[in-house]
N, C-alpha and C positions, 0 to 999 in steps of 0.2 A: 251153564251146565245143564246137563237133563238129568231127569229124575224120575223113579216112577215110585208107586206104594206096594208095597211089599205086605204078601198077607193084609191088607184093609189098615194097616200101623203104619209102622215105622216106612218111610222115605229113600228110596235105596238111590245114591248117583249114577249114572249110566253112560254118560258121556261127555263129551266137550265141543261145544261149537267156537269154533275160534275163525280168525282173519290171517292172510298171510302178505306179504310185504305191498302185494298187486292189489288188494283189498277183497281178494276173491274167499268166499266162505266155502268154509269146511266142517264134516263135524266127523268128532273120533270117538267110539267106542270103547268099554271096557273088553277088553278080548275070550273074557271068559265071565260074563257077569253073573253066572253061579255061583264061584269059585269067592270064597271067604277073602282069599289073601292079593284079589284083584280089585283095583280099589285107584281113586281120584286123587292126587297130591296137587292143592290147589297152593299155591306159591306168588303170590303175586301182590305184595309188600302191607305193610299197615294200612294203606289206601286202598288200594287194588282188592284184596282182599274178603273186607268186608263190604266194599261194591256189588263187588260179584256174585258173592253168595246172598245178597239183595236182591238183585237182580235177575235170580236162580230164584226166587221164592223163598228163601231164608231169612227170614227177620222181621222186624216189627211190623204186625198184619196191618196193623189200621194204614200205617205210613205205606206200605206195601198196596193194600187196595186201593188208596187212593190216587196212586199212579197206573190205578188197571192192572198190578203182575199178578197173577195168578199164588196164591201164599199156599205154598209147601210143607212150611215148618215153621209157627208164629214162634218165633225168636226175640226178644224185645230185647236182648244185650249185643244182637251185631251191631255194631255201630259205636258201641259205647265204650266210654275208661280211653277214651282218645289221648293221644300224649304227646309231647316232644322238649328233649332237653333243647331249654333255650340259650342263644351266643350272648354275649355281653365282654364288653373290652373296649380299649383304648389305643387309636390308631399315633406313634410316635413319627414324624417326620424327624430323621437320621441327616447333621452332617456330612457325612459321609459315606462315600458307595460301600454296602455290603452285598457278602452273595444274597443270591435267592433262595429262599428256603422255602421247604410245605411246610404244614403243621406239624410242629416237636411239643412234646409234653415237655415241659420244662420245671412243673413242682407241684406238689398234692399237697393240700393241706385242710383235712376234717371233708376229707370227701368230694371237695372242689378242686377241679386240675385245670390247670395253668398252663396255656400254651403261647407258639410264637409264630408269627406266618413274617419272614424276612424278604428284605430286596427289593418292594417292588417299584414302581416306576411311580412318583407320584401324579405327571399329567395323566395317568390312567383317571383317576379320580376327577378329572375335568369333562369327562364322557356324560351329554346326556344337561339338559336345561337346569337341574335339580342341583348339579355339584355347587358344594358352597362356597359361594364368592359372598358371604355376609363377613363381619369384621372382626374376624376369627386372627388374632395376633397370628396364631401357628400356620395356618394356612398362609396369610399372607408374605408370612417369612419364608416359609419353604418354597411356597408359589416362584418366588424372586431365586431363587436358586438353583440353577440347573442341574445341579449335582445330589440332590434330596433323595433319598429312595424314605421307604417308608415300614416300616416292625409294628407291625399288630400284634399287640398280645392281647388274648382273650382267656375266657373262662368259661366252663360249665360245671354241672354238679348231674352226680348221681340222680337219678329216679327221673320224673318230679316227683312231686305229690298232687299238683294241680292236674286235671284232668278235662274233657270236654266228649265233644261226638263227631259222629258222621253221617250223615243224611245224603239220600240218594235226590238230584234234582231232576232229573229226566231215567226215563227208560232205557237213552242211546247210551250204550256203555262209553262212546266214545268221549260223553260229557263229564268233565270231573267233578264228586259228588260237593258238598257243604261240608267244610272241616272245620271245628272250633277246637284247640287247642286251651283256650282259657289262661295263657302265660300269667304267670304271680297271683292266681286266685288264690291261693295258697299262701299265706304272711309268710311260711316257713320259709317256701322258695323265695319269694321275694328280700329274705332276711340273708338269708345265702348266697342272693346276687350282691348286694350290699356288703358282705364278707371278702367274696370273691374282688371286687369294683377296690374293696380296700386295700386288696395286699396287692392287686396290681398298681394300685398308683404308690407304693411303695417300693414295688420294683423299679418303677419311671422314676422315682426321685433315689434311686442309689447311686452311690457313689462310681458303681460300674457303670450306669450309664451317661454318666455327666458330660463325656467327651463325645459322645452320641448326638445328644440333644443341643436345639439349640438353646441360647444361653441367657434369652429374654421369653421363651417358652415358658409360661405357667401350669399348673397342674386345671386351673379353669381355663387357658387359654385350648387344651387339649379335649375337655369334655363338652366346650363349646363346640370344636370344629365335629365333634362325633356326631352332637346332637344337629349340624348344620346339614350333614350327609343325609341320602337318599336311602336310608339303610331299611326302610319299611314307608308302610302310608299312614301310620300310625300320627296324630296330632303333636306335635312340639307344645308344652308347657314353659311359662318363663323363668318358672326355677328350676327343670332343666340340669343346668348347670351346679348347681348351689344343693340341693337333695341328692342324694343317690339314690334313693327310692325309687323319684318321678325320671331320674334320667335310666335307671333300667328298662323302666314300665315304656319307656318313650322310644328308647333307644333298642327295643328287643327285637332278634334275629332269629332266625334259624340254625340247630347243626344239622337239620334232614335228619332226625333218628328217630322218623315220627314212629310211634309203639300204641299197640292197643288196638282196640276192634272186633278180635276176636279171643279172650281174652284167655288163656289157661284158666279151667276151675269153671268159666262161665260161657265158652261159649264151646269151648273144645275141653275134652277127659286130659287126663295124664298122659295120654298116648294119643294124645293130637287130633284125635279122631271127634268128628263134630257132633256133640250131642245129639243125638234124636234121628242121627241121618247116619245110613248103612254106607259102606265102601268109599267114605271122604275124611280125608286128613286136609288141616290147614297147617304146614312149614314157614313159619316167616316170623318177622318182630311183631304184625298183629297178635299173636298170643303173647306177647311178655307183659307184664307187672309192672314192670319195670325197667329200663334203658341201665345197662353200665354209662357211667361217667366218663369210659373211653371209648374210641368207635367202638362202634356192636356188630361189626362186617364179622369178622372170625367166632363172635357167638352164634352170627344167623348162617357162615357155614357149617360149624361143627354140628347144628342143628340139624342142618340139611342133610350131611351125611351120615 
């Protein structure tokens, strides 16, 4: 983005340099940069976001001069209150063929919701040097059976509370910046994976699912083959299996709902508009607080519009 100083103060945005599919550069102006109600909607997710307006000169100076950008508007909260609800769940090898399903909610309980992903193919899961061929009962039972599909149920929970940043590494916009997310720094969240991890193996051991599952299948036989998978690059602990603590911390994913960066209250007003800078709104989950515990697509259009 460009900018210029308005009156010797305040930072007024002006334009946009952007790339187009051929990699050819362009830049676009405000069409009336007078004009109060003509003005920058920068949209370009909890990532993108608070990159750009780095990168634009907005944010923390020191970090900002010491990559040579020119600093705009010394901002020390772009970047910051970084977030994402984390996956956590247990992959069931089925018996028998079911359809394919997407993600269904399937039960709330104290704020944590409980889904189900159906059908799917289990040699998918043999893709790739990492898949686990360690001595996982479940694995090697379903393995043997060509008929296996596979029912993920997972969980996540409202907020977090754990939080982390985002650091710019290079100048090239094209480079993706440092994200820290800090999953379970937070006992609460990690007390809540814990909650969540329990009412799903309570679902795996009901009575509805007995004619599912197979029938020498353990409830560790199942948290072993999770922790066998390739689900992060995070260390495997050997109790794992036996804690639910170490197997969240170990076992933790992504739902992509990464939130923060720009954050309502601290980095943008009530009306989205960027502290300290004239004619720029940021639209996106970098301003939220906090993530719903169910996708957040329809609150970041209703936002938009």
């Amino acid at each position: 983005m460009n900018s210029q100083v308005v009156d010797g103060s305040r930072p007024k945005a002006e334009g946009v340099i952007f790339y187009d599919a051929n990699g050819r550069k362009h830049t676009a102006y405000l069409n009336n940069a007078s004009c109060r109600a003509s003005e920058i909607v920068l949209s370009a997710g909890a990532i993108g976001s608070p990159q750009l307006l780095m990168l634009s000169g907005i944010g923390p100076a020191a970090r900002l001069h010491s990559l040579g950008i020119e600093v705009v508007l010394d901002q020390p909260l772009v970047g910051q209150d970084m977030a994402d609800n984390p996956l956590y769940g247990l992959i069931m090898p089925y018996t028998k063929s079911i359809p394919l399903s997407t993600a269904t909610v399937v039960g709330i309980l104290d704020k944590i919701y409980i889904e189900t992903v159906n059908g799917y193919d289990f040699s998918s899961l043999s893709v790739g040097s990492a898949a686990p061929t360690q001595s996982s009962t479940a694995f090697q039972e379903a393995a043997a059976n060509s008929t296996t599909n596979l029912g993920f149920i997972l969980g996540k929970f409202k907020g977090p509370i754990s939080e982390g940043y985002l650091q710019l590494q290079s100048t090239n916009v094209s480079d993706n910046p440092n994200v820290r997310f800090n999953y379970y720094q937070a006992e609460e969240d990690l007390r809540r994976c814990v909650h969540g991890m329990k009412a799903i193996i309570d679902v795996l051991n009901s009575e509805s699912l007995s004619s599912y599952r197979f029938r020498n299948t353990t409830t560790r036989d199942l948290l072993e083959m999770m922790v066998n998978m390739p689900v992060n690059l995070r260390p495997r602990h050997p109790n794992a299996t036996t804690s639910l603590e170490q197997y969240c911390i170990d076992t933790v994913m992504t739902f992509w709902h990464y939130h923060g960066g720009c954050r309502i209250g601290k980095v943008v007003g009530r009306d989205y508009k960027v502290i300290g800078v004239e004619s720029l709104r940021v639209i996106d989950a970098s301003t939220f607080v906090f993530s719903p515990g169910t996708n957040p697509q329809a609150t970041i259009m209703m936002l938009g519009r």
